[in-house]
C-alpha positions in Angstrom: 10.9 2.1 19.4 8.3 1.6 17.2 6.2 -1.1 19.4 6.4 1.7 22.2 5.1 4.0 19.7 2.3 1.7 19.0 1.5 1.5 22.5 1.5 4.9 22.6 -0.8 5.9 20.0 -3.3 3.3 20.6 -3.2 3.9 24.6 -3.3 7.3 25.3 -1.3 9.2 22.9 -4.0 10.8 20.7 -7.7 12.3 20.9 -9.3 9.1 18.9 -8.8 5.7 18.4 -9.0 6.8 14.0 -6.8 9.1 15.0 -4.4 6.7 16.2 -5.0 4.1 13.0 -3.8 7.4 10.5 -1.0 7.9 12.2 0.2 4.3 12.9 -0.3 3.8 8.9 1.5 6.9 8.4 4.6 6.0 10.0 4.5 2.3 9.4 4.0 3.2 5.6 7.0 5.2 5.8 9.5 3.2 7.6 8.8 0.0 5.5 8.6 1.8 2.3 11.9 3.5 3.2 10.1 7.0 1.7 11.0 10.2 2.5 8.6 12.6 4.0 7.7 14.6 0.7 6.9 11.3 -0.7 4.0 10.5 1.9 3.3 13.2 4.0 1.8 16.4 2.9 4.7 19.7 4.2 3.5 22.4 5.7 3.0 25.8 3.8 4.2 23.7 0.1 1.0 23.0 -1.3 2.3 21.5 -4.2 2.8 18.4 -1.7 -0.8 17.5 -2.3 -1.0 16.5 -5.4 3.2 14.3 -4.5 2.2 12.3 -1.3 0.4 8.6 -0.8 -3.3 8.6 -2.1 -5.8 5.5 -1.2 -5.9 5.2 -5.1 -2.0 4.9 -5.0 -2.2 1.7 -2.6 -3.2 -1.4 -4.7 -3.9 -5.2 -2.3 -3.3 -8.5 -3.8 -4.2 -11.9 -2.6 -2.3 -14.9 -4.2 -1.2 -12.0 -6.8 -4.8 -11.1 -7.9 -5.8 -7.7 -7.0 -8.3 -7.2 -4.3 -9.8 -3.9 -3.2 -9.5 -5.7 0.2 -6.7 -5.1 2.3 -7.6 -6.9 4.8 -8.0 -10.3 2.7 -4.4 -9.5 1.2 -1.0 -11.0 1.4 0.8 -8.4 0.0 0.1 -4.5 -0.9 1.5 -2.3 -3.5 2.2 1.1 -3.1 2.4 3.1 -6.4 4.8 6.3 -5.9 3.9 9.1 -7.9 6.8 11.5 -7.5 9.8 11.0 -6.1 13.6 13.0 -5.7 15.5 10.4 -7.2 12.4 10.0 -9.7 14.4 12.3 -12.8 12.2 10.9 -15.5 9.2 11.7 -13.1 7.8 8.0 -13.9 6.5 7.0 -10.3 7.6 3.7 -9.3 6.1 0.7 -7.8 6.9 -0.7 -4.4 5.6 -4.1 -2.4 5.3 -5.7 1.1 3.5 -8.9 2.1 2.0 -9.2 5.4 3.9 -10.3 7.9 0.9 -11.0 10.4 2.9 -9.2 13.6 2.3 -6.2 15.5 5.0 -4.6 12.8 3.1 -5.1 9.9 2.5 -2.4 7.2 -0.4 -4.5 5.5 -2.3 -4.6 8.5 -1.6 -1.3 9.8 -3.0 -0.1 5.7 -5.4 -2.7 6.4 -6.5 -1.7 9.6 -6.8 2.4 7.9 -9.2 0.7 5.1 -11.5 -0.9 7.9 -11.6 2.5 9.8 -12.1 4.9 6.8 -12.8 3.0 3.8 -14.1 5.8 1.7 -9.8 6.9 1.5 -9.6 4.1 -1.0 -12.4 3.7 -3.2 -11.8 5.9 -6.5 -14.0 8.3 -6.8 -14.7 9.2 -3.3 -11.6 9.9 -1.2 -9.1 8.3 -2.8 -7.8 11.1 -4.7 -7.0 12.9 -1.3 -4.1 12.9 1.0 -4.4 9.0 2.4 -2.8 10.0 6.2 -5.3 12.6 7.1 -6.8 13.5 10.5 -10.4 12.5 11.1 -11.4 16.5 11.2 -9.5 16.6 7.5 -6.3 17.9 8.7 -3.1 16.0 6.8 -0.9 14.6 8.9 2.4 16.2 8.7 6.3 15.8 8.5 6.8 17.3 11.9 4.1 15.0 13.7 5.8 12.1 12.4 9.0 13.5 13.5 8.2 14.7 16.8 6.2 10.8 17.8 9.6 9.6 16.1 11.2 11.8 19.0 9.1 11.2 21.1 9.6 7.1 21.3 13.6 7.7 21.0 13.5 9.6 24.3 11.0 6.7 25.6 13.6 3.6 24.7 16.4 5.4 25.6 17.8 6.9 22.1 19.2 10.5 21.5 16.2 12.1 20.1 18.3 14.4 18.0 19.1 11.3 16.0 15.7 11.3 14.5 
């Protein structure tokens, strides 16, 4: 499902090819990082969400376990969580992939979001801002993600009401 998704985006599923690199990130961020939606994606009408989901400060590359501002000379990214439901000390909590190299690949797809729209992770510009936003600005949202989700269940044959 999530190849076809790929696919999708990158063929003919959205108005841009940036468009299609933030919402790739988006959902490969949260299906390797096993987060829920409040903890990367910004809910409608709760703006409270903007200050709980993914930043570009939040993500953090390494190479050979030296930080690198980087991501696409990294071997492994960390993804600093700042709030969380299961969070009850309100702490954050680090998580980290390494690169894999293949089409599924959540260091590439962050990479490929730095290379696009670098200003999202350099402190003091963007980074302070929603990380999976729109090129106009617009955040992308849990019921994007959850209707491409549908979308590429209905696609490979899956009961879309699962997702």
């Amino acid at each position: 499902m999530l190849l076809w998704l790929r696919e999708y985006l990158f063929t003919h599923g959205t108005a841009s090819r940036q468009e299609a690199i933030v919402l790739w990130a988006a959902v490969m961020t949260g299906y390797f990082f096993m987060l829920r939606a409040s903890e990367y994606l910004v809910q409608e009408d709760r703006s409270w969400s903007l200050g709980r989901v993914v930043q570009g400060q939040d993500v953090q590359g390494l190479r050979g376990g030296t930080p690198s501002a980087w991501l696409g000379d990294c071997d492994e990214v960390v993804l600093t969580i700042t709030s969380s439901k299961t969070d009850q000390l309100n702490a954050g909590s680090l998580r980290n992939h390494f690169r894999s190299g293949r089409a599924l690949c959540v260091v590439n797809a962050l990479a490929e979001l730095q290379r696009e729209l670098p200003e999202r992770f350099v402190r003091g510009s963007e980074a302070g801002m929603p990380l999976f936003r729109r090129p106009d600005g617009h955040p992308v949202t849990r019921g994007e993600v959850q209707g491409l989700l549908q979308l590429a269940a209905a696609a490979c044959g899956v009961d879309e009401g699962q997702m």
